[in-house]
C-alpha positions in Angstrom: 80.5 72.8 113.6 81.0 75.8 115.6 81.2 79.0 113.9 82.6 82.8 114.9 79.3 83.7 113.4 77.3 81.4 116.4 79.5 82.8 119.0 79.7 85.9 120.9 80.5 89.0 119.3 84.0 90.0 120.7 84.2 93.5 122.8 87.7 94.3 120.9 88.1 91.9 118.0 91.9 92.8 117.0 92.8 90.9 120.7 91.3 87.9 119.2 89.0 85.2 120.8 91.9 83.9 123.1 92.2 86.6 125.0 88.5 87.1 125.1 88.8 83.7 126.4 91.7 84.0 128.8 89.5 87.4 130.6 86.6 84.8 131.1 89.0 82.3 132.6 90.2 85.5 134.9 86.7 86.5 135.7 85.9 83.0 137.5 88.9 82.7 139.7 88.4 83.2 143.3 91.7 83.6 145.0 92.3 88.0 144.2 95.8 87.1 144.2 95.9 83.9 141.6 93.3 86.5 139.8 95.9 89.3 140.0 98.4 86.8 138.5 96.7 85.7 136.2 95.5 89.4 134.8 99.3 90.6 134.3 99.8 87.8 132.3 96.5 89.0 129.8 98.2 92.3 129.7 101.4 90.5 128.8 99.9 88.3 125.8 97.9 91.5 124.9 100.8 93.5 124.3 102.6 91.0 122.6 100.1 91.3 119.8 101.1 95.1 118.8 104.9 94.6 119.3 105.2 97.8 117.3 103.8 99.8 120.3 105.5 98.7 122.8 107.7 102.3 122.9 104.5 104.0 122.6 103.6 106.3 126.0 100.6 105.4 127.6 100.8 101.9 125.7 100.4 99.9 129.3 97.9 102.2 130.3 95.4 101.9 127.3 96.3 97.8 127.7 95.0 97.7 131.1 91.8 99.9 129.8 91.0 97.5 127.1 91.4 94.6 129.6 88.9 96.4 131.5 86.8 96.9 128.7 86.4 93.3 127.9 86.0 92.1 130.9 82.5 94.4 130.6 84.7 96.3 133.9 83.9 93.6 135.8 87.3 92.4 136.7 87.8 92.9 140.5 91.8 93.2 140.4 94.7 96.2 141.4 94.8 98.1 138.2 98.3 100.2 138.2 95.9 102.9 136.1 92.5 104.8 137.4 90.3 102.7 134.6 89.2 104.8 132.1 85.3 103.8 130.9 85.4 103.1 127.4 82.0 103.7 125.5 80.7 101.3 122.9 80.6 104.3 120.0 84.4 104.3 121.0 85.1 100.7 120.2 83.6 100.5 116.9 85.6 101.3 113.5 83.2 103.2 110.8 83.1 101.8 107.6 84.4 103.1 104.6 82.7 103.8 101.6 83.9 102.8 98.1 84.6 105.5 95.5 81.8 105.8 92.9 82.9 107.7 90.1 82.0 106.7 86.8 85.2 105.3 84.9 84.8 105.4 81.4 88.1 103.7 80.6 89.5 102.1 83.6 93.2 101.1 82.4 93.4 105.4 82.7 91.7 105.3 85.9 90.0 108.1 87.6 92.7 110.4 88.2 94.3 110.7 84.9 91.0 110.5 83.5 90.0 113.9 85.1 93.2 115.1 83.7 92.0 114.5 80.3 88.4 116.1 80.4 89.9 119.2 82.2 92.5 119.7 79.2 89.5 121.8 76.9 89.4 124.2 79.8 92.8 125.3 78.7 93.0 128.2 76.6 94.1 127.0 73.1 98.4 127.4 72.9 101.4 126.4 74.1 100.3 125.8 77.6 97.3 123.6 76.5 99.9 121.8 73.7 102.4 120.9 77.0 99.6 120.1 79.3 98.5 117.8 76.3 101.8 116.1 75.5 102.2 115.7 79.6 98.7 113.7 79.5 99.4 111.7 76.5 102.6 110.4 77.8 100.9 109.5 80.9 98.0 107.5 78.4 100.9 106.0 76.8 102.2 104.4 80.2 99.0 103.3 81.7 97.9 101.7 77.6 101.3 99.9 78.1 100.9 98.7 81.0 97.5 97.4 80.5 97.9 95.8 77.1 101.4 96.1 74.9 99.3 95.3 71.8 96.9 98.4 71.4 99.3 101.1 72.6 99.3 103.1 69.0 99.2 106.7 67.9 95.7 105.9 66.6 94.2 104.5 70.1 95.6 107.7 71.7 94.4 110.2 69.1 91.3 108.1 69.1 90.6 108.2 73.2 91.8 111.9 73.8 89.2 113.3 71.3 87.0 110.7 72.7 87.3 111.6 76.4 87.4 115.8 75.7 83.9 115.0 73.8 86.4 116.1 70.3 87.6 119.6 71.7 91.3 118.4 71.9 92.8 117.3 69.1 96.3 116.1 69.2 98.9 118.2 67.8 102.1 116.1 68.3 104.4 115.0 65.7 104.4 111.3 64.6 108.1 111.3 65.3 107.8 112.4 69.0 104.6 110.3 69.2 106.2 107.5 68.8 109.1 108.4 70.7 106.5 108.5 73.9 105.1 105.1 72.6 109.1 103.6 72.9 109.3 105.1 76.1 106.2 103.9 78.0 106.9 100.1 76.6 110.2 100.5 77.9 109.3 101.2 81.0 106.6 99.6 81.6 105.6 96.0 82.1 102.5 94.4 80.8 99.7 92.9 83.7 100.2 88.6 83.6 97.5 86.7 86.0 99.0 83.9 84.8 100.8 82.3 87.3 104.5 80.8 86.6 105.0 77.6 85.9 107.8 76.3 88.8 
């Protein structure tokens, strides 16, 4: 079997090992004009794979560069461009590193989460009681999402004293509570992995 991992490592891998291929090809023919030919037609393919750019300036330009580039600047043909040399740090795409916060209930997530523990910095009052009715809604649609079965008044009383370490208590009417529970089941739909039966 042969394996990407057993073969070369590609100079620009969003061309694809065909092109990679087709500069090889162009790199062994002797006749300059065949050669010539044969490198218009690379740039051709090449942009064909990034349609979207095509209005783009300089879009030919940085085309003939990266055929440059992967042909390690060996390609002895009329470039319409001075070549501009491309250095390896340039080519290669740094890797991005995964969030790490600590997620104590994840159907919340992170965000709203830091919404919650920030609500006993709020001086005690109307502006806390708002901020707090603001968050609990939001609890309300991400519960209902997640599960339709344990969105109640008592799992939300229960996780905001939780998640404020018990120095927000809940001061919302039963009435209005469960007005907020109607809402976020209404417009919300519950997570199925379970695929549909055709």
């Amino acid at each position: 079997m042969d394996y990407n991992t057993t073969r070369p490592k590609l100079t620009l891998p969003e061309y694809g090992r065909n092109v990679q291929k087709m500069v090889d090809y162009a790199l062994t023919i002797a006749d300059r004009n065949e050669r010539q030919q044969c490198a218009e037609t690379i740039i051709k393919v090449m942009g064909s794979i990034f349609p979207q750019q095509k209005g783009s300036a300089d879009f030919e330009r940085m085309l003939w560069d990266h055929l440059a580039l992967i042909a390690d600047y060996k390609l002895d043909v009329d470039f319409p461009y001075p070549v501009t040399v491309i250095s390896e740090e340039e080519t290669e795409h740094p890797f991005l590193s995964y969030p790490k916060q600590q997620i104590d209930y994840r159907h919340y997530g992170h965000t709203l989460e830091q919404m919650i523990k920030a609500l006993p910095s709020i001086p005690e009052g109307e502006e806390r009681d708002e901020a707090v009715l603001l968050v609990v809604a939001q609890m309300a649609k991400s519960l209902a999402t997640w599960n339709h079965t344990v969105l109640s008044p008592d799992k939300l009383t229960n996780d905001l004293r939780e998640l404020t370490g018990g120095q927000v208590e809940m001061n919302i009417s039963t009435q209005r509570l469960e007005k907020i529970i109607a809402s976020a089941r209404a417009l919300t739909k519950p997570v199925n992995n379970k695929k549909k039966k055709r």
